[in-house]
Every structure is written in structure tokens, then in C-alpha cells.
C-alpha positions as CSV (number, residue, x, y, z in Angstrom):
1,X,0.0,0.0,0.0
2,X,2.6,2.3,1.2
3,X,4.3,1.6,-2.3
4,X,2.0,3.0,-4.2
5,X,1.2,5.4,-2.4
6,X,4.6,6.9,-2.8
7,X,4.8,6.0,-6.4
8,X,1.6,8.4,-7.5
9,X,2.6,10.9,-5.2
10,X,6.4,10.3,-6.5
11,X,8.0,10.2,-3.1
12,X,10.9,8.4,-1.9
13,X,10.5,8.2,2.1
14,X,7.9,9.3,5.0
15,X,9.0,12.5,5.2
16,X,8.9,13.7,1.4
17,X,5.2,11.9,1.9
18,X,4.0,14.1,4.7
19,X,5.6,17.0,2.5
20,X,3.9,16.4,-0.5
21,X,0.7,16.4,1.8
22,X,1.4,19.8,3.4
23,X,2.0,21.2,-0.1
24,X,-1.4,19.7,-1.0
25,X,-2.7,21.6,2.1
26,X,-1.4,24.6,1.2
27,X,-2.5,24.4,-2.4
28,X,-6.0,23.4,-1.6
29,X,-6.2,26.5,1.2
30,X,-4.8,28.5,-1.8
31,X,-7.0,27.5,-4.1
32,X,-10.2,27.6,-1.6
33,X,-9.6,31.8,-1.7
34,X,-10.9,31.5,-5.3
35,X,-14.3,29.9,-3.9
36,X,-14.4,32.6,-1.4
37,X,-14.4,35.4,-3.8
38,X,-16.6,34.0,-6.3
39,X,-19.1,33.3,-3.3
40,X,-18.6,36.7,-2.0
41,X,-18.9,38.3,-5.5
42,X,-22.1,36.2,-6.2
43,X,-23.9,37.1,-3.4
44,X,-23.2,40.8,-3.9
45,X,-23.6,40.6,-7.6
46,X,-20.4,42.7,-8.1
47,X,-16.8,41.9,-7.7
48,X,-15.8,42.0,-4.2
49,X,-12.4,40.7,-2.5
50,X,-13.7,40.3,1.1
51,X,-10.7,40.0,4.1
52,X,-10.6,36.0,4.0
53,X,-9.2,36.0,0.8
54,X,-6.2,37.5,2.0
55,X,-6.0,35.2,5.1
56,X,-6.5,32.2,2.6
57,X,-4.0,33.7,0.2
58,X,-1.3,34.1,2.7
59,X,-1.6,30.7,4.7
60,X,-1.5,29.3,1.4
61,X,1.4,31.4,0.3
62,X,2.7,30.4,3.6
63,X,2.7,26.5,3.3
64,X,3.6,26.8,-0.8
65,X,7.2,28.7,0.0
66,X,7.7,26.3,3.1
67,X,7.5,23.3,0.5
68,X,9.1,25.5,-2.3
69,X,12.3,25.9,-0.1
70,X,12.1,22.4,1.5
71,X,11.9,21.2,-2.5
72,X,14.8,23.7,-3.2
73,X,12.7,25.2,-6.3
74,X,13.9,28.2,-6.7
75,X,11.0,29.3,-9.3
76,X,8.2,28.4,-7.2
77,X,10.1,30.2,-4.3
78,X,10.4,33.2,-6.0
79,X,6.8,33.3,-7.3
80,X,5.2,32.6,-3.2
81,X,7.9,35.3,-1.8
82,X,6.2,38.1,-3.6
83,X,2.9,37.0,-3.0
84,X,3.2,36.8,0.7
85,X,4.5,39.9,0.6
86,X,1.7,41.8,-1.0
87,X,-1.0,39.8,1.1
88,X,0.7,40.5,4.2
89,X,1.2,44.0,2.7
90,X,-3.3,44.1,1.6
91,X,-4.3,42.5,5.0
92,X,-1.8,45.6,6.9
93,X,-3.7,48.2,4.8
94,X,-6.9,46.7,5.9
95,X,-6.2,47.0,9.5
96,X,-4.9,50.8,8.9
97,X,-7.9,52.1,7.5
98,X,-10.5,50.5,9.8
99,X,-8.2,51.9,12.8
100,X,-8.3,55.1,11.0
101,X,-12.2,54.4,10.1
């Protein structure tokens, strides 16, 4: 079982498993801001980004550059830094204007 299991998910040991399965985390929570836009946009029948897609967005971002570096990929790790960057940078501006509001 354990065989196959690493064959599909092209892993060698335990420990590249349970990383492949925390990447998988982080893409799925990355991918699940998408769903909470689209809801969010639906509902108001306009485009809205509401605050959870920034928290999705940076966990995600979070877990992807912790597998990026731990896979030593130096294009995905590139691609997360920024992004983690400007959602920690959209969630701070959120917090400054409804302290200033």
C-alpha cells in the first residue's frame, strides 16, 4: 500500500510523503480563496475581494514557499515570496484604514 502510495505521489521516504501532503494543504487552502471570492462576489452581484481571501492567500502562500524551499525550487520560491508579501502588505492596509475608520 505504502508503495503505491509513494509511487503516485512520487516520493521516496515518509518524510517527502508528509511534504507532498502539506503542499497539498497549502494548495488546496490557496485554491479555496478562489471559492471565497466567487461566493462573496455572487452574493453581492459585483466583484468583491472580502478579508478572507487575503488570510486564505497568505496561509496558502505560507505552506507553498515552506514546500518550495524544502523542495529547493527556486521558481516556485520566488513566485510565493512576492505573493506573501503583498498579502501581508493588503491585509496591513486593511487593518490601517479601519483603525483610521
Amino acid at each position: 500500500m505504502a508503495e503505491t502510495l509513494f509511487r503516485v505521489l512520487h516520493v521516496e521516504n515518509w518524510t517527502e510523503f508528509w511534504w507532498v501532503i502539506f503542499g497539498l494543504a497549502g494548495q488546496l487552502l490557496f485554491m479555496g480563496r478562489f471559492l471565497v471570492q466567487w461566493i462573496a462576489s455572487e452574493r453581492a452581484r459585483k466583484s468583491v475581494v472580502p478579508v478572507a481571501f487575503w488570510y486564505f492567500s497568505i496561509g496558502g502562500g505560507l505552506i507553498l514557499l515552506s514546500y518550495a524551499i524544502y523542495r529547493a525550487d527556486p521558481v516556485f520560491i520566488l513566485g510565493q515570496s512576492l505573493g506573501v508579501f503583498i498579502y501581508a502588505r493588503n491585509l496591513w492596509l486593511i487593518r490601517a484604514e479601519a483603525r483610521n475608520a
